[in-house]
VMD Tcl script that draws the C-alpha trace (Angstrom):
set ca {
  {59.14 -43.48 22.40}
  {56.22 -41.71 21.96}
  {53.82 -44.62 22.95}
  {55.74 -45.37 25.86}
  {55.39 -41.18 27.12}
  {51.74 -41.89 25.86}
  {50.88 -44.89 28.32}
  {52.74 -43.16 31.13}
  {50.91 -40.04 31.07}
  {47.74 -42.47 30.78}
  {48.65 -44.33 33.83}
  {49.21 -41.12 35.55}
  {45.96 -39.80 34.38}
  {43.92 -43.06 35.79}
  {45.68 -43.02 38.94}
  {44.06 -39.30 39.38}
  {40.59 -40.10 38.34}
  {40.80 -43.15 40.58}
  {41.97 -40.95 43.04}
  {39.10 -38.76 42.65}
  {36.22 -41.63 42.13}
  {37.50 -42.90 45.50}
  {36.86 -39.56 47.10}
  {34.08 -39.12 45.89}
  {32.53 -42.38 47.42}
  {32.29 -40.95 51.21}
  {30.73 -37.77 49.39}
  {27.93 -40.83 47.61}
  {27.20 -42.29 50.89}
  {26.74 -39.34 52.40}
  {24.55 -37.62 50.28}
  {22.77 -40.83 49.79}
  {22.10 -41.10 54.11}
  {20.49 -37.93 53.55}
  {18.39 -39.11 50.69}
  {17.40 -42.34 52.59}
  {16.87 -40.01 56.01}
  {14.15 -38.53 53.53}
  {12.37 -41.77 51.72}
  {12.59 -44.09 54.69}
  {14.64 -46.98 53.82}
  {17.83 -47.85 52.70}
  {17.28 -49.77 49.56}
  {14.10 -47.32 48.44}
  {17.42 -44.61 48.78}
  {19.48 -46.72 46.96}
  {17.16 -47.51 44.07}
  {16.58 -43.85 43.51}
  {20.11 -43.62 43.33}
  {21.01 -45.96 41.12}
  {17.89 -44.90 38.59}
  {19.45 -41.50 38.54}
  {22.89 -42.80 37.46}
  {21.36 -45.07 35.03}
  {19.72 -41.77 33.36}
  {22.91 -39.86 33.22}
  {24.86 -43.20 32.05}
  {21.94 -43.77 28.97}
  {22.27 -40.06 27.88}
  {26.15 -40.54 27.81}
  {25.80 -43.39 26.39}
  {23.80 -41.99 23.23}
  {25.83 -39.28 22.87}
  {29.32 -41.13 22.87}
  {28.14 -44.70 21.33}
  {24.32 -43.72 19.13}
  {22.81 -46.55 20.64}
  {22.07 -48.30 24.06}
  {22.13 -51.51 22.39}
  {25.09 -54.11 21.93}
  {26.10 -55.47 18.25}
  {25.47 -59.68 17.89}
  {28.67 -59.57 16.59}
  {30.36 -57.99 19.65}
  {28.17 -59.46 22.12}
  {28.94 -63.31 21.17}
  {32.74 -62.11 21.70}
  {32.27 -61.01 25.84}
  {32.77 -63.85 28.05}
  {30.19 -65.04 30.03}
  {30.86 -63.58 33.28}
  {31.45 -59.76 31.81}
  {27.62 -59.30 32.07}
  {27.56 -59.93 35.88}
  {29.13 -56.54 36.93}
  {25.25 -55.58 37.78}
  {24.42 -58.39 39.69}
  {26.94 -58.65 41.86}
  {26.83 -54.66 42.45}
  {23.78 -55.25 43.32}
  {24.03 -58.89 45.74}
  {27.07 -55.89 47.03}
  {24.74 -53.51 48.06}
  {22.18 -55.69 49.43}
  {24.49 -58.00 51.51}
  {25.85 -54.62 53.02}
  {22.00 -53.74 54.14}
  {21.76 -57.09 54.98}
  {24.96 -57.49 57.49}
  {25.47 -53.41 59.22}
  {23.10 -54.56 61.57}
  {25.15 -57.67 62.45}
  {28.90 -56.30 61.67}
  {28.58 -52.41 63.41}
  {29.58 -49.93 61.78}
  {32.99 -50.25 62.92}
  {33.08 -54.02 60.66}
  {31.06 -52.95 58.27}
  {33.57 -50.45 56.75}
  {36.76 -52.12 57.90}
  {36.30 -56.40 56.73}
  {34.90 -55.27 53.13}
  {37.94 -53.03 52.41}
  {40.15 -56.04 53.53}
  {38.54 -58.51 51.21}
  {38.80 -56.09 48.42}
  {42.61 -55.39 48.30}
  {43.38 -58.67 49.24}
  {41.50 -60.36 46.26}
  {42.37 -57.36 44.31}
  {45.83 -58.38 45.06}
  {45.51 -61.88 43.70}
  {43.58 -61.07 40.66}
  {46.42 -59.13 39.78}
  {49.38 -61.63 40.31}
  {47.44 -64.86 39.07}
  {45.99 -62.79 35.87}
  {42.01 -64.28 37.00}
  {39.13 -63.02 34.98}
  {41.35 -63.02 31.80}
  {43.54 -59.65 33.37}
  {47.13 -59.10 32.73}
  {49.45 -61.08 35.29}
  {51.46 -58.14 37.62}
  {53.99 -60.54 40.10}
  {53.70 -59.89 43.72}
  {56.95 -58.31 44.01}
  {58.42 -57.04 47.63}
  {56.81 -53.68 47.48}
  {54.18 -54.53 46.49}
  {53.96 -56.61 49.28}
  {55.19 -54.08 51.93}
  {52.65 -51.59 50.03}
  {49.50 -54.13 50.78}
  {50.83 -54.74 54.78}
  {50.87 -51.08 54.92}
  {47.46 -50.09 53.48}
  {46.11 -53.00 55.99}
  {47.92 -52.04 58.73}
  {46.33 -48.53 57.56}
  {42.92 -49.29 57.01}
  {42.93 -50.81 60.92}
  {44.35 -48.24 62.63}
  {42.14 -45.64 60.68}
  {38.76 -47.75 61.28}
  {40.19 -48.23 65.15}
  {40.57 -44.46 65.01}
  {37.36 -44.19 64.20}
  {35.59 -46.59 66.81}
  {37.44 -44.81 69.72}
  {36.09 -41.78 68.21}
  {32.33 -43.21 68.03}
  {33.05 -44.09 71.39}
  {31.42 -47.77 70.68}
  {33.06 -50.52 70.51}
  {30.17 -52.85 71.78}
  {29.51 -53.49 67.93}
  {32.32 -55.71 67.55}
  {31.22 -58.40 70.48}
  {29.82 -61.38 69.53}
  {30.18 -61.36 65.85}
  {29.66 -64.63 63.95}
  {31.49 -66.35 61.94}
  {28.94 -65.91 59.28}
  {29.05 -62.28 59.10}
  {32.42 -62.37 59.40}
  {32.99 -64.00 56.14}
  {30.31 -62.28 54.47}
  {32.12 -58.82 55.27}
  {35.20 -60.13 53.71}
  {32.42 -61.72 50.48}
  {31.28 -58.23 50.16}
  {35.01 -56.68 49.62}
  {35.44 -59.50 47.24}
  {32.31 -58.32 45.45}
  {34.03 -55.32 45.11}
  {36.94 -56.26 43.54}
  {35.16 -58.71 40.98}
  {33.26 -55.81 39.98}
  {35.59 -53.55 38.24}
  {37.00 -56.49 36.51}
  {34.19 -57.43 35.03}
  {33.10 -54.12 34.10}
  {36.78 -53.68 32.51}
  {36.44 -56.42 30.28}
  {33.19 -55.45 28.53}
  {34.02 -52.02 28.32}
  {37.10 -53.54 26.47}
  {35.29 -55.57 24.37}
  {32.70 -52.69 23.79}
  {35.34 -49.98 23.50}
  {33.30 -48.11 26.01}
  {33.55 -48.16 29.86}
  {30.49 -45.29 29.61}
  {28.37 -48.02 27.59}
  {29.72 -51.10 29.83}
  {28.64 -48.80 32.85}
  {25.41 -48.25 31.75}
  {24.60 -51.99 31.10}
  {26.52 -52.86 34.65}
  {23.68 -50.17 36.43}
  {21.15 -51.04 34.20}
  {20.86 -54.79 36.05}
  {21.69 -53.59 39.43}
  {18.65 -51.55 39.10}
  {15.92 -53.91 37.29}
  {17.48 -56.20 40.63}
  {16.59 -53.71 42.88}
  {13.20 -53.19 41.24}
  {12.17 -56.66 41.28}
  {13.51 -56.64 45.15}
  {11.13 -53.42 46.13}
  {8.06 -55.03 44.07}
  {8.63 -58.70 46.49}
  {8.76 -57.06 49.75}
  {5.59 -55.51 51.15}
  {7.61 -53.58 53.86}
  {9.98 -51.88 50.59}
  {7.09 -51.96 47.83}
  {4.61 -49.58 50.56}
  {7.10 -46.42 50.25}
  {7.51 -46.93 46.39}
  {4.57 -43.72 45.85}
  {6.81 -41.16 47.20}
  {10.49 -42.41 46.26}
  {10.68 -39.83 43.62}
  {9.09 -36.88 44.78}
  {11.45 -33.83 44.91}
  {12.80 -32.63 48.27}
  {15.74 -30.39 49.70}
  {18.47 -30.12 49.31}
  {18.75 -30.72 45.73}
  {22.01 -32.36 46.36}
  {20.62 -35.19 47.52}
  {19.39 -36.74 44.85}
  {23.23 -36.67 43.44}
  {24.43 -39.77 44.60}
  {23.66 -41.66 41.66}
  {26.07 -39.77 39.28}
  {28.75 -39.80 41.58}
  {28.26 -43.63 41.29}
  {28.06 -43.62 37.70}
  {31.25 -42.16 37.90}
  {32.93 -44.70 40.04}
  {31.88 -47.36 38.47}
  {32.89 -45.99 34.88}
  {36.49 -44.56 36.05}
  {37.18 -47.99 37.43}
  {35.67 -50.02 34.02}
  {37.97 -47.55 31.81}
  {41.35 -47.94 33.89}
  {41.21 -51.14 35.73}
  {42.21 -53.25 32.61}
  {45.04 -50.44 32.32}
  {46.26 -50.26 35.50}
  {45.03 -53.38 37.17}
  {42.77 -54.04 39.86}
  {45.44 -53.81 43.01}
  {46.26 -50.48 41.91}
  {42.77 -49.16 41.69}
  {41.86 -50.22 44.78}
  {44.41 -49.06 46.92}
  {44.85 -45.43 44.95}
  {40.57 -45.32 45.87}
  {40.85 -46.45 49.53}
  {43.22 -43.56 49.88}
  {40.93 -41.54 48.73}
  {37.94 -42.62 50.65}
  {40.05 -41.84 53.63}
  {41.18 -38.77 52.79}
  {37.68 -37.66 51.81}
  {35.90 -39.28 54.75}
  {38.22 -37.83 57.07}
  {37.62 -34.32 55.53}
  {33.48 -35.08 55.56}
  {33.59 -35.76 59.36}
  {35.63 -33.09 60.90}
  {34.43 -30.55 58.77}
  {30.81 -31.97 59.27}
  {29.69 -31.47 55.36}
  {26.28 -32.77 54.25}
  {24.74 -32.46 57.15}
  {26.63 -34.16 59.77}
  {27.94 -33.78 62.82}
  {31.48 -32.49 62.94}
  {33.40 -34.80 64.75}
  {37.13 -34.64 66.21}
  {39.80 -36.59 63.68}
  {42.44 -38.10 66.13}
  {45.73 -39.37 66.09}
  {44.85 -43.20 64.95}
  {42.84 -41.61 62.14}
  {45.45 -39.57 60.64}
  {48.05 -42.45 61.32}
  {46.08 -44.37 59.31}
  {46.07 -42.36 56.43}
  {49.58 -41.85 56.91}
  {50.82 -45.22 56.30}
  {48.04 -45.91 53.56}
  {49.89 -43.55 51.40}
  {52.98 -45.49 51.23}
  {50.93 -48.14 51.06}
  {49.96 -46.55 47.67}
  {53.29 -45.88 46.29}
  {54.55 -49.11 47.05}
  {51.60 -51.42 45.44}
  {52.43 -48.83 42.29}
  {56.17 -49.91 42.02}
}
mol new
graphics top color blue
foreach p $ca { graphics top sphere $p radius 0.5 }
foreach p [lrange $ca 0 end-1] q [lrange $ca 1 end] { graphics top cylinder $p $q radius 0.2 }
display resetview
């Protein structure tokens, strides 16, 4: 009885910090627009970024685990594919450089969350990447047409209020696809991430090795492109506001809320409860115009959006 109270409260716990990792992503790529309006480019911005939540994720790593490095023993255990959490955060983060200019904006945030829930969806019901089966029942069903239907109206919502739809003419095939790869990419992620912090008994320590490869990546890609490697003197020299050079530990945090409680809750789950909360905190960023934006009218399609993503929620949960 008192396991079963145990994992409930647990599972209510995770859906929370989910909850709050996901709003706290819109917060990250704002403050990290700001740090890239400052160094120049996007992937000098994102490097800083991701060295800063490497820091944070080594000292928490020494403090909750004594050491950075991983046992023989418990190493020869992980599958294979556990260790690629990194690299395909970071073949994420550079295919989304790589394809704004192609997708819009409008495409960019809209195919990505698609892919995600979708393969998020069928990792969960086929039990891939060694996870624990969940069946596609009926509401969970309804809950994933709901969060799409959602997730289109809220993106929709927010073209009309860009007042640019020209972005979404013309679009290959190509990019297409590689919107939905990159929302793929980030459902593999957490999965991968969950399994070696399972094996390691640590999603802080599994988080740390996860951004420790995305950044060496990102390293190696600044040091082979002249255009990247000529702002490299300046990428850490302090600027205001101090705030943005935060972005990197609200990473760290996202990635290590999602490596403790996607084996827990499963992937679908995670997903949906952080889209929600992406919304909801995007939503909030824009009208109220934090971090230095413009404050921009929410409308109707916006907040109908959001409204059906939170059934959307409870459904995918039953």
């Amino acid at each position: 009885m008192k396991s079963c109270i145990f994992a409930i409260v647990m599972e209510y716990i995770g859906i929370l910090l989910i909850l709050l990792a996901g709003i706290g992503n819109p917060v990250q790529t704002a403050v990290n627009s700001r740090l890239r309006f400052a160094l120049g480019t996007p992937l000098i911005s994102s490097t800083v970024s991701f060295t800063v939540g490497l820091l944070v994720l080594m000292v928490l790593t020494l403090v909750t685990c004594d050491s950075l490095l991983v046992p023989v023993s418990v190493a020869s255990q992980v599958p294979w594919w556990a260790w690629g959490g990194g690299f395909v955060g970071a073949v994420m983060l550079t295919a989304l450089i790589v394809v704004f200019p192609k997708l819009g904006g409008v495409l960019t945030v809209l195919l990505p969350m698609i892919g995600q829930i979708f393969l998020s969806i069928l990792i969960d019901t086929f039990g891939w990447f060694g996870s624990a089966p969940i069946p596609l029942s009926f509401p969970r069903i309804v809950g994933l047409l709901l969060v799409t239907a959602g997730l289109i109206c809220y993106v929709m919502g927010k073209r009309k209020q860009e007042d640019n739809g020209s972005d979404t003419k013309g679009v290959g095939i190509v990019w297409l696809v590689a919107g939905l790869f990159i929302g793929f990419c980030f459902a593999i992620q957490p999965v991968m991430n969950g399994v070696l912090a399972t094996a390691l008994t640590s999603s802080v320590h599994a988080s740390f090795i996860s951004f420790a490869i995305s950044t060496v990546i990102l390293y190696i890609l600044l040091f082979v492109m002249p255009s990247e490697r000529k702002h490299m003197a300046g990428m850490f020299r302090l600027q205001s506001p101090w705030w943005m050079w935060t972005g990197g530990i609200l990473g760290a945090f996202f990635v290590t809320m999602f490596a403790w409680f996607t084996p827990l809750l499963g992937i679908g789950i995670c997903s949906v409860v952080s889209i929600f909360g992406q919304l909801v905190s995007g939503a909030v960023i824009e009208g109220r115009g934090l971090f230095g934006n413009p404050a921009r009218h929410i409308n109707a399609l916006q907040y109908l959006g959001i409204g059906l993503v939170l059934p959307g929620v409870v459904c995918v949960n039953l």
